[in-house]
C-alpha positions as a Markdown table, in Angstrom:
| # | Residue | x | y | z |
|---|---|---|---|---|
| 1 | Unk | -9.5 | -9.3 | 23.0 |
| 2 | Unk | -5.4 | -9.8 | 22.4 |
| 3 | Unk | -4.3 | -6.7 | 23.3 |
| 4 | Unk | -0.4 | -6.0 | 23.0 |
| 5 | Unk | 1.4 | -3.5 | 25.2 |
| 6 | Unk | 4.0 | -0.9 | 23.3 |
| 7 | Unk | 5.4 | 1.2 | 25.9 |
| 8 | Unk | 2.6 | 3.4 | 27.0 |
| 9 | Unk | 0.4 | 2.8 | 24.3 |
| 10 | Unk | -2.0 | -0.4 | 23.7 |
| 11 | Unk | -2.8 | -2.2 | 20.4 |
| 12 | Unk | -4.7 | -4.9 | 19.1 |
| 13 | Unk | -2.4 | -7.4 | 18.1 |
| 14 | Unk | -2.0 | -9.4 | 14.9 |
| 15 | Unk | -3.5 | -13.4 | 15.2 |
| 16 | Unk | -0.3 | -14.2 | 13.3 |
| 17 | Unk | 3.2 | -13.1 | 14.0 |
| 18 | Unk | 4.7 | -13.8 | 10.6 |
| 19 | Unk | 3.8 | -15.4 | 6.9 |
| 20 | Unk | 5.0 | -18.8 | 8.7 |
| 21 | Unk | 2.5 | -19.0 | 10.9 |
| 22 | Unk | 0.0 | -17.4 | 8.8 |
| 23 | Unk | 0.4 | -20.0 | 5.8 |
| 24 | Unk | -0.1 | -23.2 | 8.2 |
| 25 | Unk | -3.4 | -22.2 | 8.8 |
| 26 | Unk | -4.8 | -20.1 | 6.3 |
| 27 | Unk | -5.2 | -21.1 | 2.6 |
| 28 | Unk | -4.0 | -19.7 | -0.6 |
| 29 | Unk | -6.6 | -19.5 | -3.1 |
| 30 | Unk | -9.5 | -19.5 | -0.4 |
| 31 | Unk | -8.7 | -17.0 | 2.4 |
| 32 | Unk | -5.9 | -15.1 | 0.4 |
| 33 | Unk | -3.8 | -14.4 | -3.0 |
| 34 | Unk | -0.7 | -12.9 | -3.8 |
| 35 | Unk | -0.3 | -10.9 | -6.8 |
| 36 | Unk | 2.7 | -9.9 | -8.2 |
| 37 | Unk | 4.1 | -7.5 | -11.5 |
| 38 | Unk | 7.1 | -6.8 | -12.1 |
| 39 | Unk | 8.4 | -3.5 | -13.2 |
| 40 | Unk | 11.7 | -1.8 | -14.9 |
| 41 | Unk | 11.7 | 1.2 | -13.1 |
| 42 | Unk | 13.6 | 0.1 | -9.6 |
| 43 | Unk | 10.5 | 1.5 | -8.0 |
| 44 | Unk | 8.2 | -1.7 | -6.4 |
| 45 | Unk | 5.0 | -0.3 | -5.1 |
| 46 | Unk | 3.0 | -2.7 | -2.3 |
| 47 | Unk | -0.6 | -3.1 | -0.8 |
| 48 | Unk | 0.7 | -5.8 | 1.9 |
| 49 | Unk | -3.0 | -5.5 | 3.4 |
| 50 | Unk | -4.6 | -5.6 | 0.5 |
| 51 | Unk | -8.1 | -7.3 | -0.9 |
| 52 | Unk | -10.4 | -7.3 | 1.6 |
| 53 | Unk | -8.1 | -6.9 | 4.8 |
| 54 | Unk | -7.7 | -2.9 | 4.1 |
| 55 | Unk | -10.4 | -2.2 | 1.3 |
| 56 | Unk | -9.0 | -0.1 | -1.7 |
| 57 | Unk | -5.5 | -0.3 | -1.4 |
| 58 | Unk | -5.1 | -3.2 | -4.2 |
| 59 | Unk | -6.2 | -1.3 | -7.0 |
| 60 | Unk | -4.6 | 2.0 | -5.8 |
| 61 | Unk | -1.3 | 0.4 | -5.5 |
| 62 | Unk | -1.1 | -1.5 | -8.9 |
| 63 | Unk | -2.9 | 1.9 | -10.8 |
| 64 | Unk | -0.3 | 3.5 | -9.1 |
| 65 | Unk | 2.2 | 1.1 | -10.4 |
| 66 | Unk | 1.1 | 1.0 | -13.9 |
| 67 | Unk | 3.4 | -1.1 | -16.2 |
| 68 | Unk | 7.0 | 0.4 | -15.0 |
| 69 | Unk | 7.0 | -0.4 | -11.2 |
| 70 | Unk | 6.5 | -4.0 | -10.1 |
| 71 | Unk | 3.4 | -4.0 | -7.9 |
| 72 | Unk | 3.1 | -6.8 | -5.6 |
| 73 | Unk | -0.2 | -7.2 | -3.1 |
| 74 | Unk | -1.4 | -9.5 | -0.5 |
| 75 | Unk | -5.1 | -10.0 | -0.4 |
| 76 | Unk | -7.6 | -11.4 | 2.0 |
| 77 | Unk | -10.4 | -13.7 | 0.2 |
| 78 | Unk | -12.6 | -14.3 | 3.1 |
| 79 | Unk | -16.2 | -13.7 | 2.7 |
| 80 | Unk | -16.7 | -12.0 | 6.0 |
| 81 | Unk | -15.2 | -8.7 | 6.0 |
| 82 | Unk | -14.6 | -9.3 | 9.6 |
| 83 | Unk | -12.3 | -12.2 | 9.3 |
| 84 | Unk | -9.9 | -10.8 | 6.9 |
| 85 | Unk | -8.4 | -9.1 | 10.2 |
| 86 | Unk | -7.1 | -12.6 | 10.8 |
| 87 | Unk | -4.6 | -12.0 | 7.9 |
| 88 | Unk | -2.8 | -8.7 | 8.9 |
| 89 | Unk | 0.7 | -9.2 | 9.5 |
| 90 | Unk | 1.9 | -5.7 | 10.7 |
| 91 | Unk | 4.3 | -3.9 | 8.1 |
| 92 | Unk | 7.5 | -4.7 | 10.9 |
| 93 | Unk | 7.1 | -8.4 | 10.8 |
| 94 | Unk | 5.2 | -8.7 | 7.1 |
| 95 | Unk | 7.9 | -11.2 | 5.8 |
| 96 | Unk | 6.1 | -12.8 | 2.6 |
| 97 | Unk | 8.8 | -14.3 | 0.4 |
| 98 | Unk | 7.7 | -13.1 | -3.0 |
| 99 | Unk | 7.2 | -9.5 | -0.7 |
| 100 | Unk | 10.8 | -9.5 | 0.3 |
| 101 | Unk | 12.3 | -10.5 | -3.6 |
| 102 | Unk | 10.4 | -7.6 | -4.8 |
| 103 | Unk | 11.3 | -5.0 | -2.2 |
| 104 | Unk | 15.0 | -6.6 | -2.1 |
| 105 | Unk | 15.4 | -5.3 | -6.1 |
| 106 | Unk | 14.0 | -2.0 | -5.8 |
| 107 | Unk | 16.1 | 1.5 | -5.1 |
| 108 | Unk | 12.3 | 3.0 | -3.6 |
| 109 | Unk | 9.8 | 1.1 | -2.2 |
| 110 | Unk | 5.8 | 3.1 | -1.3 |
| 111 | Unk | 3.6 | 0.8 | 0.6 |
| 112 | Unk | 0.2 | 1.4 | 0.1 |
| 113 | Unk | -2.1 | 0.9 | 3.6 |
| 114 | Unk | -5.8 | 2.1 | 5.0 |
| 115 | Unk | -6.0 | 4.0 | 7.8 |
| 116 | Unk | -9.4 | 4.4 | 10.4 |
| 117 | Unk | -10.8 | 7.7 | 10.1 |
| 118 | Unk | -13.4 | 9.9 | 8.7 |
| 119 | Unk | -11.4 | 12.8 | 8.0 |
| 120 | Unk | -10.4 | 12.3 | 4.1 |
| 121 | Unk | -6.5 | 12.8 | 4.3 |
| 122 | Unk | -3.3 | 11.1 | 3.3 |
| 123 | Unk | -0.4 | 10.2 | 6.4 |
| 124 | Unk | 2.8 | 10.1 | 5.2 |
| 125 | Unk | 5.5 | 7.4 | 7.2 |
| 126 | Unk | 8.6 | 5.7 | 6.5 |
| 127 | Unk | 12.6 | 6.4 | 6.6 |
| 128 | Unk | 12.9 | 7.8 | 2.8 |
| 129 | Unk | 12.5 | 11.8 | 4.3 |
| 130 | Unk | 13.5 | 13.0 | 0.4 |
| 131 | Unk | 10.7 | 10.9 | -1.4 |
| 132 | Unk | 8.4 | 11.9 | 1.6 |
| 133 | Unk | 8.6 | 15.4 | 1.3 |
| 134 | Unk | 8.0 | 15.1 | -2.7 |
| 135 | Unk | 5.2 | 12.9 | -2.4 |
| 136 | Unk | 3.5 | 15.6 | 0.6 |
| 137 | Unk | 4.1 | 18.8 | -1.7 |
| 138 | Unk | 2.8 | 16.7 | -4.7 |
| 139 | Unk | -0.4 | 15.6 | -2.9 |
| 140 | Unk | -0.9 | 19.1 | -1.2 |
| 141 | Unk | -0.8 | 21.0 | -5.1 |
| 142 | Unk | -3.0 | 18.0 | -6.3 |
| 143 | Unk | -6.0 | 19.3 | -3.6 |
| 144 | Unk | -5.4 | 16.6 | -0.9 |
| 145 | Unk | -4.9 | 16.8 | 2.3 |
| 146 | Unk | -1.6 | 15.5 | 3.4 |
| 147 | Unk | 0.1 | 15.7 | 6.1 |
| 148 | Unk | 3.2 | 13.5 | 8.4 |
| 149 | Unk | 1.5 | 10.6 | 10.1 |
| 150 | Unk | 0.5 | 12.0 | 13.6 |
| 151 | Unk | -0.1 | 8.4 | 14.9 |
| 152 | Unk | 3.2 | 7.3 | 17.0 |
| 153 | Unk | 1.8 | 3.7 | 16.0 |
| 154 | Unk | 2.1 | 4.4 | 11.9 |
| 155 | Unk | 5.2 | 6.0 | 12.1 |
| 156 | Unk | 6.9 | 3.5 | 9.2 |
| 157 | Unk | 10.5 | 3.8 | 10.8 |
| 158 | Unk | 11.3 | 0.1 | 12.0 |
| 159 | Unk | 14.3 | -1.0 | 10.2 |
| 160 | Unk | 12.0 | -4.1 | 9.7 |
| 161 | Unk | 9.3 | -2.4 | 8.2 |
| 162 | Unk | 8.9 | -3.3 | 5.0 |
| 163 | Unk | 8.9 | -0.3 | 2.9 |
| 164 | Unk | 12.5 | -0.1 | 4.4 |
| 165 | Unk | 13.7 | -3.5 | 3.9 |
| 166 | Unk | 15.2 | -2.6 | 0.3 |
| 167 | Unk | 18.9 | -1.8 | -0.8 |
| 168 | Unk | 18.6 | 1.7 | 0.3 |
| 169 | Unk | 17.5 | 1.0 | 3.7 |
| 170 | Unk | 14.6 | 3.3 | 3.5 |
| 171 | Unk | 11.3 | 4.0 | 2.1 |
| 172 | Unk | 7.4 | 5.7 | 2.2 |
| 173 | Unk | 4.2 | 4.1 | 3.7 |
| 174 | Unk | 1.2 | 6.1 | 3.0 |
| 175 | Unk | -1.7 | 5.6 | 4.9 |
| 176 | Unk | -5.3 | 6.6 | 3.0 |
| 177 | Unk | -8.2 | 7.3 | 5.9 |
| 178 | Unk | -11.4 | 5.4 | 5.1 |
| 179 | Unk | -12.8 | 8.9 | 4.4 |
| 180 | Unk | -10.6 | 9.7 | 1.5 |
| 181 | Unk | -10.8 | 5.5 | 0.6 |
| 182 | Unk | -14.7 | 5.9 | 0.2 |
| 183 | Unk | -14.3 | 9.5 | -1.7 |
| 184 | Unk | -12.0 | 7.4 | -4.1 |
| 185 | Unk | -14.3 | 4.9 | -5.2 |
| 186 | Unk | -18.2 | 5.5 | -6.4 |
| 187 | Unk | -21.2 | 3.4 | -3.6 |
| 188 | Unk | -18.3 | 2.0 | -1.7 |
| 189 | Unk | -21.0 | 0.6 | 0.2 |
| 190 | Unk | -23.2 | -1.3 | -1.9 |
| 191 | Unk | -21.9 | -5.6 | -2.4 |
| 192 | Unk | -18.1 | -5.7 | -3.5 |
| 193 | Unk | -17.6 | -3.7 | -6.4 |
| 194 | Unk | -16.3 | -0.2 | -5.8 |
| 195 | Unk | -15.9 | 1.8 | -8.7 |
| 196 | Unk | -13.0 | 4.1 | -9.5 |
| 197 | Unk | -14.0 | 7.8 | -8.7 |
| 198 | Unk | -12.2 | 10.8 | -11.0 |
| 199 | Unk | -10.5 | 11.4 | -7.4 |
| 200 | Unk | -8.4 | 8.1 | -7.6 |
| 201 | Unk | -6.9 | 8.7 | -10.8 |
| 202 | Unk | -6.4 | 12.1 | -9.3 |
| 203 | Unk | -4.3 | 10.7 | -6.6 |
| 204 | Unk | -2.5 | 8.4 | -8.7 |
| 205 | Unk | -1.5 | 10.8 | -11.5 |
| 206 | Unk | -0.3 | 12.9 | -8.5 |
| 207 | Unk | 2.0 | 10.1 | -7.2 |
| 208 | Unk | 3.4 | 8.6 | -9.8 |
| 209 | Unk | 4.5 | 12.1 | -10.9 |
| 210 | Unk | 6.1 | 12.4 | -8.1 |
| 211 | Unk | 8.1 | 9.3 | -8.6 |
| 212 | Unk | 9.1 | 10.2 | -12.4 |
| 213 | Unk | 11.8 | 12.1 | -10.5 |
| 214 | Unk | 12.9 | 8.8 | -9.6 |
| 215 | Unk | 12.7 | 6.9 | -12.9 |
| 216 | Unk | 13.5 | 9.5 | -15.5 |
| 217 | Unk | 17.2 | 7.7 | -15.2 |
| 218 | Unk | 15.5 | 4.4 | -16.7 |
| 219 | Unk | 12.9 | 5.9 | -18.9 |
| 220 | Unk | 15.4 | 5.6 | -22.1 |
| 221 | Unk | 15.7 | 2.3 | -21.5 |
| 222 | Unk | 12.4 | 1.4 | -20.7 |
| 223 | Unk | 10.7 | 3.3 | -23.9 |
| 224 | Unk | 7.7 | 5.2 | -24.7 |
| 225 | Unk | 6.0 | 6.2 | -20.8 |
| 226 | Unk | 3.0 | 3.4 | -19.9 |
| 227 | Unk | 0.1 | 4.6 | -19.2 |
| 228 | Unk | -1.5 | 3.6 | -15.4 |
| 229 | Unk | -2.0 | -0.5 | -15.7 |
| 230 | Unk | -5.2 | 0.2 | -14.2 |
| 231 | Unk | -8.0 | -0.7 | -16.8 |
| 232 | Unk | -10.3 | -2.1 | -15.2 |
| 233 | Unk | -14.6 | -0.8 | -14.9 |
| 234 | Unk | -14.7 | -2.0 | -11.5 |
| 235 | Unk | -12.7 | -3.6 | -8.9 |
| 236 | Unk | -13.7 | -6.5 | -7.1 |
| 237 | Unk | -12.5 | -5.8 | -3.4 |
């Protein structure tokens, strides 16, 4: 196993060290996809481990999104769940280009990610303290639990990391356990089709009200509120 040292702590390091590398030998269409939205609201919400490499954050990000924030994910396509760890570039070096444009034109950027862990909580990470604190007392009314990431490893506070590579400098990463990710969807178990539970639309109505702090400045321009731009019976993950 690759293992990488950071100072006293040991982690299993990424096969790729950038989108470069990662694009020379994987291929779009087969092993991955990028999906992209974008959004009015200055707000770009991003699953960069999405499809299959961290299960469930796709369609939580882009519900999440609905139709005013520009949603943006990156997917793994491979068949074997196992191999989709091939495609995780870690959030301080993930450098996709259509990533960065979005992130670049946003005043808040929430990255979306799955944590290990039975426990079913939310770990809250990043540089953007404000839109931290919101989201946690948001979360915590809503009947989650949620809490400051205790992991030094998913701390979110790299200058390179990229929910803080916007204008601002700073942003959130939240980090759902697989315990909360399986109470989210209904069988997450059975083939590839996990079905929205009434708890995810729980914890998406709870963040994005947390973020219409954010955008009521735009709503007048934007028009009439969009509902969530999820729609969808079942996601195919």
């Amino acid at each position: 196993m690759n293992l990488r040292s950071t100072g006293a702590i040991l982690t299993v390091a990424d096969k790729y060290a950038n989108f470069s590398q990662l694009s020379r030998h994987e291929v779009a269409g087969r092993d991955y996809r990028i999906r992209i939205r974008h959004g009015r609201s200055g707000i770009a919400i991003l699953a960069p481990h999405g499809g299959r490499i961290e299960r469930g954050t796709t369609p939580i990000a882009d519900a999440i999104a609905g139709q005013e924030h520009t949603f943006y994910s990156f997917e793994g396509l491979k068949p074997e769940l196992a191999q989709n760890r091939d495609l995780h570039i870690t959030s301080d070096r993930f450098d996709e280009p259509r990533a960065l444009f979005a992130v670049t034109r946003a005043h808040r950027v929430i990255t979306i990610h799955g944590a290990k862990g039975l426990e079913p909580a939310v770990y809250l990470g990043g540089l953007d303290t404000a839109l931290r604190r919101r989201v946690l007392t948001v979360l915590r009314e809503a009947g989650f639990v949620a809490a400051d990431d205790p992991s030094p490893t998913r701390q979110g506070r790299g200058a390179t990391n990229i929910c803080n590579r916007g204008p601002a400098g700073k942003g959130l990463q939240l980090e759902l356990t697989l315990g909360l990710r399986k109470r989210l969807f209904l069988r997450p178990e059975e083939g590839r089709s996990w079905h929205p539970s009434p708890l995810f639309f729980c914890l998406v109505s709870a963040v994005r009200s947390a973020l219409s702090t954010y955008t009521s400045r735009t709503r007048e321009e934007r028009g009439p509120k969009s509902p969530t731009g999820y729609s969808s019976t079942y996601i195919k993950i």
